[in-house]
Each structure stands twice: as structure tokens, then as C-alpha cells.
NUZAFI-127929 format. One line per 5 residues: number of its first residue (from 0); their letters; for each residue x, y, z of C-alpha. Coordinates in Angstrom, 3 decimals, always signed. Layout:
<lumvexs>
NUM) A) X/Y/Z | ...
</lumvexs>
This chain:
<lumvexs>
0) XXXXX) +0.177/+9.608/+13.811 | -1.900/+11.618/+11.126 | -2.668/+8.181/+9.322 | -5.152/+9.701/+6.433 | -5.126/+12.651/+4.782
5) XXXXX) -8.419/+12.055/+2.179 | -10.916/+8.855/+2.094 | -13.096/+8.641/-0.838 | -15.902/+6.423/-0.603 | -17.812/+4.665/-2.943
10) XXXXX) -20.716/+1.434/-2.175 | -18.093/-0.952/-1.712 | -14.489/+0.316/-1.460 | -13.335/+2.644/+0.935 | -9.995/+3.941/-0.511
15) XXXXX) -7.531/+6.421/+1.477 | -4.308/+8.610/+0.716 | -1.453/+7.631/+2.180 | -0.611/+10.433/+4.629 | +3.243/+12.855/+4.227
20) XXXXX) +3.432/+14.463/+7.214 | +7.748/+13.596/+6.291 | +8.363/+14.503/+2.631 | +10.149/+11.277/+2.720 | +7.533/+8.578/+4.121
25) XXXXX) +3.924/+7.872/+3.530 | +1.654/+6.561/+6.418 | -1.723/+4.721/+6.729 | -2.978/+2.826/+9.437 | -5.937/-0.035/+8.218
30) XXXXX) -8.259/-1.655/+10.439 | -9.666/-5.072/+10.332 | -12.636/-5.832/+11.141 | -13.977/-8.421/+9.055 | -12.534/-6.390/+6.323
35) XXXXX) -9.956/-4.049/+5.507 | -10.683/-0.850/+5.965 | -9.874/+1.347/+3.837 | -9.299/-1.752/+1.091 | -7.599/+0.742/-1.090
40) XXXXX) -4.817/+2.883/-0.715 | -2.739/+5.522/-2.873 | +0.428/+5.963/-2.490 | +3.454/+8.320/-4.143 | +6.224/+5.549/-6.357
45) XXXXX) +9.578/+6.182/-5.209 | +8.717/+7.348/-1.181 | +8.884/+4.570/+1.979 | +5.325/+3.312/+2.382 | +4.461/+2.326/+5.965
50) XXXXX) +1.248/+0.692/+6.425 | +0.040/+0.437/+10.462 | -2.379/-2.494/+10.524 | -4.899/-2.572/+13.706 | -6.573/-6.015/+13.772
55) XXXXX) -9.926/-5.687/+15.819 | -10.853/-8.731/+15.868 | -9.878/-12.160/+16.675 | -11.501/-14.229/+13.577 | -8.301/-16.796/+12.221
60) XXXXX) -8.453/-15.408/+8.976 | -7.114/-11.799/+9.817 | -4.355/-12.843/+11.658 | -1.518/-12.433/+9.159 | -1.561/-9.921/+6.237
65) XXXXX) +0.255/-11.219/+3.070 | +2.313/-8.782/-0.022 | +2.432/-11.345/-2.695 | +4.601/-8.895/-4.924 | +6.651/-8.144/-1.990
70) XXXXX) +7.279/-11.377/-0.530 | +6.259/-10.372/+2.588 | +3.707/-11.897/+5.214 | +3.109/-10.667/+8.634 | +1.245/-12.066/+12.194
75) XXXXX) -1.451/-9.300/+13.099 | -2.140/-10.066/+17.029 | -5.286/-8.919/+17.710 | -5.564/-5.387/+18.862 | -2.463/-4.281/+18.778
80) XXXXX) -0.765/-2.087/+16.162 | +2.026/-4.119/+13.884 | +3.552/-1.690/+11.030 | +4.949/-2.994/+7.768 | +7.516/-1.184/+6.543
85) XXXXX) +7.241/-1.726/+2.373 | +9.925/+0.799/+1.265 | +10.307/+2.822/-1.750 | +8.117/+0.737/-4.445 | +7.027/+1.289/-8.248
90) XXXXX) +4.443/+2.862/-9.960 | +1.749/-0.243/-10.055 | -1.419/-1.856/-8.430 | -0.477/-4.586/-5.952 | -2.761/-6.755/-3.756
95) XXXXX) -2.809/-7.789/-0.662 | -4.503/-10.288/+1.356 | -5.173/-12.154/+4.026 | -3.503/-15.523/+4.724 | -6.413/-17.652/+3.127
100) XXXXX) -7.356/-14.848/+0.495 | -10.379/-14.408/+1.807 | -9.930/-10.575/+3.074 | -8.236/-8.256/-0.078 | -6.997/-5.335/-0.836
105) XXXXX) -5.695/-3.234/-3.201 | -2.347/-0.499/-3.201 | -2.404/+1.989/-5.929 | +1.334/+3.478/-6.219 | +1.090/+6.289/-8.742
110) X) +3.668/+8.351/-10.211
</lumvexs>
């Protein structure tokens, strides 16, 4: 799975491009481990967003990821690869989280 096609760093964020490899879907796998990484991500509005999260670690906190906006809240077991299918969304910045809000981050969906 080509899971990142740019990262852009900065001192705190790491922030990556959702990847096309279909003209149809975007792709992007984020690791935990003790923080999302990247905690950022850009994706195209209108195109099926799949986000592949990798949990490597076991700490309570990471093991569900939450989409406020969405409605949506999923079990990460620990090292293994869960996917969360998010669908076509709207232009917007949408956050999300771990179950106790401690871990964040942040989806950019631009036109």
C-alpha cells in the first residue's frame, strides 16, 4: 500500500498527503505510538478517504480512535492494522482523537 505520497514536517506536527494511487480513493496509514503520527493529514473533498491505523503500542489510551464529526469510533488492537473507511467528505478541518482526548489529530479536506 503506497500510504504517503509527501510529509512535511515542522517542530511539532508531522502532516502527510493522503496517497491516490486510484483516482477514486485516498490512502494513509498512521501509527501510534504515544502519538499520532503523522497528526495531520490532507485530503481531496469529494474522494473516499481510507485511513489504515497501526497501533504500536499497548498504552489504554490508544486503543480506540474517535471521528467526532463522523460519528464514528473504532477499537485499535495493538499491532495490527484496522482501516476506517470515512467516505467521500467536505471541504473542512475535522479532529480526531483518542477515546479520552488525550492523543489528537487533525484532517484537512481541501477542495
Amino acid at each position: 500500500m503506497a500510504v504517503i505520497q509527501q510529509v512535511f514536517r515542522s517542530r511539532t506536527r508531522r502532516t502527510a498527503v493522503a496517497a491516490q494511487r486510484d483516482p477514486a480513493a485516498q490512502e494513509i496509514l498512521v501509527r501510534i505510538r504515544g502519538a499520532y503520527e503523522p497528526d495531520t493529514i490532507i485530503a481531496r473533498a469529494g474522494r473516499p478517504l481510507r485511513i489504515t491505523f497501526r497501533r504500536e503500542e499497548t498504552a489504554p489510551c490508544s486503543e480506540r480512535v474517535v471521528f467526532p464529526a463522523f460519528g464514528k469510533s473504532t477499537m485499535l488492537p495493538p499491532f495490527l492494522d484496522v482501516t476506517v473507511d470515512l467516505g467521500p467528505i467536505e471541504a473542512g478541518e475535522y479532529e480526531f482523537t483518542c477515546q479520552m482526548g488525550m492523543l489528537r489529530g487533525r484532517l484537512v479536506v481541501q477542495q
